[in-house]
C-alpha positions in Angstrom: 49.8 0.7 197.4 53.5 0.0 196.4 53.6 -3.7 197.4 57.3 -3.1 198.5 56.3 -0.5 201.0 58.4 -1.5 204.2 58.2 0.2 207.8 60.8 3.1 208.4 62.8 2.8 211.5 63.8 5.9 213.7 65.9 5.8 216.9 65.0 9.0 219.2 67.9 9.9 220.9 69.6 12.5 223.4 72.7 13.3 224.3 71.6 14.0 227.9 71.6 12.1 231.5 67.8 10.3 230.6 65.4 9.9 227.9 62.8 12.1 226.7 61.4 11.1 230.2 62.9 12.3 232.8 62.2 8.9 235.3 64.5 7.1 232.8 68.3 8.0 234.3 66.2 6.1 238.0 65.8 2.8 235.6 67.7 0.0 237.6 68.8 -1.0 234.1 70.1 2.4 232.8 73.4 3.6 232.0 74.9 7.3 233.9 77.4 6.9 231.7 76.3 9.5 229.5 79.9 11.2 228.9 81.3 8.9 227.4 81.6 8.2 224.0 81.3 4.1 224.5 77.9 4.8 225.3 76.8 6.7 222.4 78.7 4.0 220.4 77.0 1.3 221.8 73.2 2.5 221.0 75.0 2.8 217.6 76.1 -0.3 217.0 73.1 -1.6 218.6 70.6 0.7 216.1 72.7 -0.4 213.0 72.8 -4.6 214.3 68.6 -3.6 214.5 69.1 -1.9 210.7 67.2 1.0 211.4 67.2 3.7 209.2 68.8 6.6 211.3 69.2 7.5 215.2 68.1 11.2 215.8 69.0 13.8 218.4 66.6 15.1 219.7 68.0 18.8 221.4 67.2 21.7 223.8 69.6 24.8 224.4 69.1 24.9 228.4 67.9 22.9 231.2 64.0 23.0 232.2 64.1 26.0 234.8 60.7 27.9 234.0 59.0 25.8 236.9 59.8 28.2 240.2 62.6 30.0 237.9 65.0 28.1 239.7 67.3 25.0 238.3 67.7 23.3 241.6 64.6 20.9 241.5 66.2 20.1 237.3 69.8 19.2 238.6 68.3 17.4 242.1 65.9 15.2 240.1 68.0 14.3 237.4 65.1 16.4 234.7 66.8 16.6 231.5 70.2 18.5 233.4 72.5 17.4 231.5 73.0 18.0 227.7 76.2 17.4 225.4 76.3 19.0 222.0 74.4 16.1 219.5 76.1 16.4 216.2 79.9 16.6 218.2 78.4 13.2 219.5 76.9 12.0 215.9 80.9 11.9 214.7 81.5 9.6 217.2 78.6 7.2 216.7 79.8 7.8 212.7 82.7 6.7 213.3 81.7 2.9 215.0 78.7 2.2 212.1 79.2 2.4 208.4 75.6 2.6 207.3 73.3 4.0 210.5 71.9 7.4 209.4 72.7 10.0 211.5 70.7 12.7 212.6 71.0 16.1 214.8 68.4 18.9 215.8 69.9 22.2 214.9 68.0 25.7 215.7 67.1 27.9 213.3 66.3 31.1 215.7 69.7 30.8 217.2 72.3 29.5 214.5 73.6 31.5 211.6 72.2 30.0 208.2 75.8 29.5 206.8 77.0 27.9 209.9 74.3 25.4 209.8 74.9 24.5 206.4 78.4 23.9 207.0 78.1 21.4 210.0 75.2 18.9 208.3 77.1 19.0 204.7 80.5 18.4 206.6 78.6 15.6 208.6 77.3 14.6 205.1 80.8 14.1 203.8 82.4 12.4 207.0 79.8 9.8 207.3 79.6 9.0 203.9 76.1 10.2 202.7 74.4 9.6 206.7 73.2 13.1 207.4 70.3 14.5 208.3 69.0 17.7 210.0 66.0 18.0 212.4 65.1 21.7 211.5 63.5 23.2 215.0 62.7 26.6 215.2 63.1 26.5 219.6 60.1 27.5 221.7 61.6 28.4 225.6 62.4 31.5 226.9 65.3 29.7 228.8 66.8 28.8 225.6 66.9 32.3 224.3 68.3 33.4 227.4 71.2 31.6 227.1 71.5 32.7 223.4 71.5 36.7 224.4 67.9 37.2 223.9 65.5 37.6 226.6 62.4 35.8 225.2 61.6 33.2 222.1 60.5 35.1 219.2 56.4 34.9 218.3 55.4 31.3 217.0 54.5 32.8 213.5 57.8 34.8 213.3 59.9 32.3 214.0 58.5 30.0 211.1 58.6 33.0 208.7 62.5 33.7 209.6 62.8 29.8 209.4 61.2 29.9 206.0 63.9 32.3 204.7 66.7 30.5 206.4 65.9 27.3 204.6 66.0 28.9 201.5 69.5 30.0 202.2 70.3 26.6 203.7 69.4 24.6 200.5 71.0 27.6 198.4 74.6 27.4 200.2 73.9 23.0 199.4 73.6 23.8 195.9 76.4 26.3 195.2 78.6 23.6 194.0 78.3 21.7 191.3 78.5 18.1 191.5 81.7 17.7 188.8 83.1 21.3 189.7 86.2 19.4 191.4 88.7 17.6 188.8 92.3 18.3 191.2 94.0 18.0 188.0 97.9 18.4 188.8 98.9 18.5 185.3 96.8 21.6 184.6 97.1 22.9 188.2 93.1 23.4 187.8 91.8 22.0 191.5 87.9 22.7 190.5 86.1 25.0 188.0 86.0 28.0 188.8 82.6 28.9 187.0 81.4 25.8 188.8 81.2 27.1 192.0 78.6 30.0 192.4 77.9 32.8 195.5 74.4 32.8 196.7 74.3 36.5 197.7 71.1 36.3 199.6 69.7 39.4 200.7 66.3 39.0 202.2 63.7 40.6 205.1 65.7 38.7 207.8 69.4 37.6 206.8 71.9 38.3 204.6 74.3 35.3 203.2 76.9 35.9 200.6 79.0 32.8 200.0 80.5 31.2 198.1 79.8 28.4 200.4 83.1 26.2 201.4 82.0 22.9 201.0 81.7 20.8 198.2 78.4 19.0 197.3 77.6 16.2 199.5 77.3 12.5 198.9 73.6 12.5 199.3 73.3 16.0 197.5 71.6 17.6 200.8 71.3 15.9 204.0 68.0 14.9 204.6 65.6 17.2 206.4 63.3 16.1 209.6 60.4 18.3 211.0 58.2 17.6 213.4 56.3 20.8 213.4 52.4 20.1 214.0 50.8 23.7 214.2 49.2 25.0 211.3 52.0 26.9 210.4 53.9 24.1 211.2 52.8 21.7 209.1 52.5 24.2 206.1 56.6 24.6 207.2 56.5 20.9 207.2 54.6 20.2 203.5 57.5 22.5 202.2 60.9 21.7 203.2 60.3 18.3 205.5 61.3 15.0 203.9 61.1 12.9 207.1 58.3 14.1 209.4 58.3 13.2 212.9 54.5 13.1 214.3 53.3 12.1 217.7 49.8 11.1 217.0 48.1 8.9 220.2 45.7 7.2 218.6 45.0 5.3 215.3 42.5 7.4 214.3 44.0 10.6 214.5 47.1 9.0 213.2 45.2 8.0 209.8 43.0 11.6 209.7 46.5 13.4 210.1 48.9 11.3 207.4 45.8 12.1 204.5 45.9 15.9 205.8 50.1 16.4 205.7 50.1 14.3 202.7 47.6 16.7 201.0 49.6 18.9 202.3 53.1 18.0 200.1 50.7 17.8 197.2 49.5 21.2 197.3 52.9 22.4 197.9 53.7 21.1 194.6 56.2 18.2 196.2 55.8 14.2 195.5 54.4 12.8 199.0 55.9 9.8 198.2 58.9 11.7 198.7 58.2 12.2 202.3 58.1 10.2 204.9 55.7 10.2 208.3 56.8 8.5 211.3 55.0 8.6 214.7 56.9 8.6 218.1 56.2 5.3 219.4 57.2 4.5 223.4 57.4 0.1 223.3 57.7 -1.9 226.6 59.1 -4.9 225.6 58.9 -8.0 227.1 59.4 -12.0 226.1 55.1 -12.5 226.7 52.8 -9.9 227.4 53.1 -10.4 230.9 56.4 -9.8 231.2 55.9 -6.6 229.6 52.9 -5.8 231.7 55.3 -6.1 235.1 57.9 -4.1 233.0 55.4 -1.2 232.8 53.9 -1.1 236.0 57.5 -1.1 237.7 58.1 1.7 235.2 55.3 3.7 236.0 56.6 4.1 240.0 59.7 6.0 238.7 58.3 9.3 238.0 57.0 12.1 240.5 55.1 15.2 240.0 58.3 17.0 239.7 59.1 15.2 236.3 55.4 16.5 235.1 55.3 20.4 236.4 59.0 21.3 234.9 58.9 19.6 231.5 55.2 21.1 231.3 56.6 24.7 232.5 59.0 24.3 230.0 57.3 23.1 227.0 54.5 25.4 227.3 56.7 28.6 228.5 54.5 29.1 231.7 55.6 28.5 235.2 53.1 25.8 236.6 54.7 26.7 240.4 52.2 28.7 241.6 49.0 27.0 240.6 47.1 24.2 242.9 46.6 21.4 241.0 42.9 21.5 240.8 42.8 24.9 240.6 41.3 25.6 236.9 43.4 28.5 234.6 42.3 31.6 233.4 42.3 32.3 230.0 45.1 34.5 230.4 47.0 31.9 231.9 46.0 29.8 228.9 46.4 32.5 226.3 50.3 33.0 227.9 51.1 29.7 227.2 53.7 30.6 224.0 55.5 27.3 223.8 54.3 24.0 222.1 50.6 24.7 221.2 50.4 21.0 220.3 50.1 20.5 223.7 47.3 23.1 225.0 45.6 22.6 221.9 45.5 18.6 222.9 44.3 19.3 226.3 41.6 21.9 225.5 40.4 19.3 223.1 40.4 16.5 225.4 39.4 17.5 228.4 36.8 20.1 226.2 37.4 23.1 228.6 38.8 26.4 227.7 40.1 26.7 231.2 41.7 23.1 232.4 43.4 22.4 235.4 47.0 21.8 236.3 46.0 18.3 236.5 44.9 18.1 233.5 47.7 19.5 231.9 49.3 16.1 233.4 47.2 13.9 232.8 46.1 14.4 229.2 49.8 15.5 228.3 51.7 12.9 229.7 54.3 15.1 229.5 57.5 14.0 231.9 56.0 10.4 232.0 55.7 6.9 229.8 52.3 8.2 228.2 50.6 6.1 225.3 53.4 3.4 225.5 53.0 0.4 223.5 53.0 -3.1 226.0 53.9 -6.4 225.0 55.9 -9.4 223.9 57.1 -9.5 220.4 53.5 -10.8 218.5 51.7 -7.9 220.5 54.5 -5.3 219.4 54.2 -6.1 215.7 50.3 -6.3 215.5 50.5 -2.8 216.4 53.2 -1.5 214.0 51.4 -3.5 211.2 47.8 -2.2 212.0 49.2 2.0 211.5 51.6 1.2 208.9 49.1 -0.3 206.4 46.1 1.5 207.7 48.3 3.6 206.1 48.4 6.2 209.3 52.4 6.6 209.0 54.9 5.2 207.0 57.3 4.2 210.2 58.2 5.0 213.5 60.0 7.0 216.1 61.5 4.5 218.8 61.6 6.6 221.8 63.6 4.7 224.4 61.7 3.8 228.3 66.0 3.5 229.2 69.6 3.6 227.9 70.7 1.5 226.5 68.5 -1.7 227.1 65.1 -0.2 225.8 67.0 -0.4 221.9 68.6 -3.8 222.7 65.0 -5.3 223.5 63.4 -4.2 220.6 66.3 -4.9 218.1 66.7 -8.8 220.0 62.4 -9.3 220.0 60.8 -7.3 218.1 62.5 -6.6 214.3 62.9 -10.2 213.9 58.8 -10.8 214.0 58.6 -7.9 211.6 61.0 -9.2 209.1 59.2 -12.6 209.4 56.0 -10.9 208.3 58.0 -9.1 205.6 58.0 -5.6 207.1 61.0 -4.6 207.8 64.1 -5.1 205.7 66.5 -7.8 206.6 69.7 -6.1 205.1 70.3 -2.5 204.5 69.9 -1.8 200.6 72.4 1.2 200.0 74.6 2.8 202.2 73.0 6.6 202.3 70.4 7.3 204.4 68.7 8.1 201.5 68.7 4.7 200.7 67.3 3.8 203.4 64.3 6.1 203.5 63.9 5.5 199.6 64.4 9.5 199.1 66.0 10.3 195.5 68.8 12.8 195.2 67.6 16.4 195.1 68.1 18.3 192.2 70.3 21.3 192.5 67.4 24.4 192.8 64.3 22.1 192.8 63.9 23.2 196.5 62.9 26.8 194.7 59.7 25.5 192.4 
């Protein structure tokens, strides 16, 4: 193994009124502040003082309301209600860092391909070569709804339409050739104009013409994230993905599912060194392990039952309202569950029933509460992030916050230092593109189509 391997640091983020959980905004030490651009600046210069690789968005097109069909209980409870548009914010948090790379989820089910590749290759150029994309294909009925469809599209179709609109993605990024502008006044020749090509794409699901309006980007395509985990995720993954974002709970799944998606790249005729695993990671922080022990027991009095039923409603596309909690679900109830099969799959597996409860949809899916966090002081913390990065069983990880801002502050103050000292974590950025900092090469123009 490359003896200059060093751990990959990824800051989840979202442009809404809590984390991913939904307790977080009822934090005594959190933020509400979430309107204001000095608060997205802040976890910016924060992230970048902690040199991690990139902050990510993290994104949803409507509030939770599949639980009851009703939005009351998401607004009254603070459950993921409010959301700002993540890559309008990303120009702001560009604007106070110089080297943080800067990510944003875009959907491909409800976004025009062009449009897409417009906003991260402009957010390429204005950041100087910080871009990336975290390419979702959207799995909730309530987001459709508030796109003019009445349902998601099939979990399959979706990843074959997103399969085409990469294609046109990565063909728009390529379009211009790298030298095609020369803005030669004397000449009056601004850029060749058999440098500049149209894509004219004209496939099963879209049409794109082009030519495409901006000019090749510092880092020749932003950089892609996926987190997709399904088997037709991951074979989406294995081809387009170049940072993948896993949420593994254990070490040994972690280490059985980094050889499987690194197999994966391989067979899909891509360099897996050219793509990078890092798994969602929840740290309470404290000075000594005790400390961080109290610091997760207050945490864990912050959510209710509430938090659980609408973020599982939501992520599985199936209203929880009018099930008891130990009542056990049909098999229709389980087969209508269209949303994130990573989630039924893991509690079918776990609790090794076809028909699970309510309850244990919440308590194997910790879903709306700190599940599988990592506890303790700084030693503790880095034990941990050593063990799975040279098991290998990821090659970094996703720092999901417990609150705004102070969750980042911690770990930037406690725990980066330790993993510097054990020479695991850079102790100065090395470029300036996120590329860089991932140690991703620049993409060939059409090597995307092998």
């Amino acid at each position: 193994m490359n003896s200059t391997r060093q751990i990959s640091l990824i800051g989840f983020l979202q442009a809404q009124n809590c984390t991913t959980i939904p307790a977080a905004w009822r934090h005594p030490q959190a933020r509400h502040d979430v309107t204001n651009v000095d608060f997205y600046r802040h976890i910016a210069k924060v992230l970048e003082s902690g040199l991690f690789d990139l902050g990510f968005f993290d994104d949803r097109l409507a509030m939770p309301d599949m639980y009851g069909g009703d939005h009351r209980h998401t607004v009254e409870q603070g459950i993921r209600c409010v959301k700002l548009d993540a890559v309008t914010v990303l120009t702001t948090m560009g604007m106070a860092t110089s080297q943080l790379g800067l990510g944003a989820t875009y959907s491909t089910t409800y976004f025009p391909p062009f449009h897409v590749a417009r906003v991260f290759s402009t957010l390429d150029h204005m950041t100087g070569g910080r871009a990336a994309w975290n390419v979702v294909t959207s799995v909730n009925d309530n987001e459709a709804r508030n796109m003019g469809l009445l349902e998601a599209p099939p979990h399959d179709v979706r990843y074959d339409r997103a399969d085409e609109f990469m294609e046109i993605v990565h063909g728009h990024w390529d379009t211009w050739e790298a030298d095609a502008i020369v803005a030669d006044r004397a000449s009056g020749i601004y850029a060749h104009g058999d440098k500049v090509h149209r894509l004219d794409h004209d496939g099963e699901h879209y049409r794109s013409r082009g030519p495409f309006t901006v000019p090749r980007t510092p880092q020749g395509h932003p950089v892609i994230i996926q987190a997709g985990q399904s088997g037709r995720g991951i074979e989406f993954a294995s081809r387009w993905g170049e940072l993948l974002f896993m949420a593994n709970p254990n070490l040994s799944r972690a280490t059985e599912n980094y050889k499987a998606v690194k197999s994966a790249v391989v067979a899909a005729g891509r360099d897996p060194e050219q793509v990078k695993i890092a798994n969602l990671t929840f740290p309470v922080v404290g000075r000594t392990l005790s400390e961080a022990e109290d610091r997760r027991a207050a945490y864990d009095l912050l959510p209710n039952l509430v938090d659980d039923l609408s973020l599982l409603s939501e992520g599985l596309n199936f209203d929880f309202s009018d099930k008891e909690l130990d009542e056990p679900l049909s098999p229709e109830d389980v087969a209508a569950m269209t949303g994130i099969q990573g989630i039924r799959n893991q509690v079918i597996e776990a609790t090794g029933k076809d028909n699970p409860t309510v309850r244990d949809f919440v308590t194997v899916s910790g879903r709306g509460r700190l599940a599988h966090p990592v506890v303790g002081g700084p030693n503790e913390l880095a034990d941990y992030f050593e063990e799975w990065f040279t098991t290998p069983a990821c090659d970094g990880f996703v720092i999901a916050g417990t609150h705004m801002p102070g969750a980042f502050e911690d770990f930037v103050e406690l725990v980066v230092p330790e993993l510097q000292r054990r020479g695991l974590f850079r102790t100065e950025y090395s470029g300036n593109t996120l590329r860089d900092h991932l140690g991703l090469s620049q993409p060939q123009p059409g090597a995307w189509r092998q």
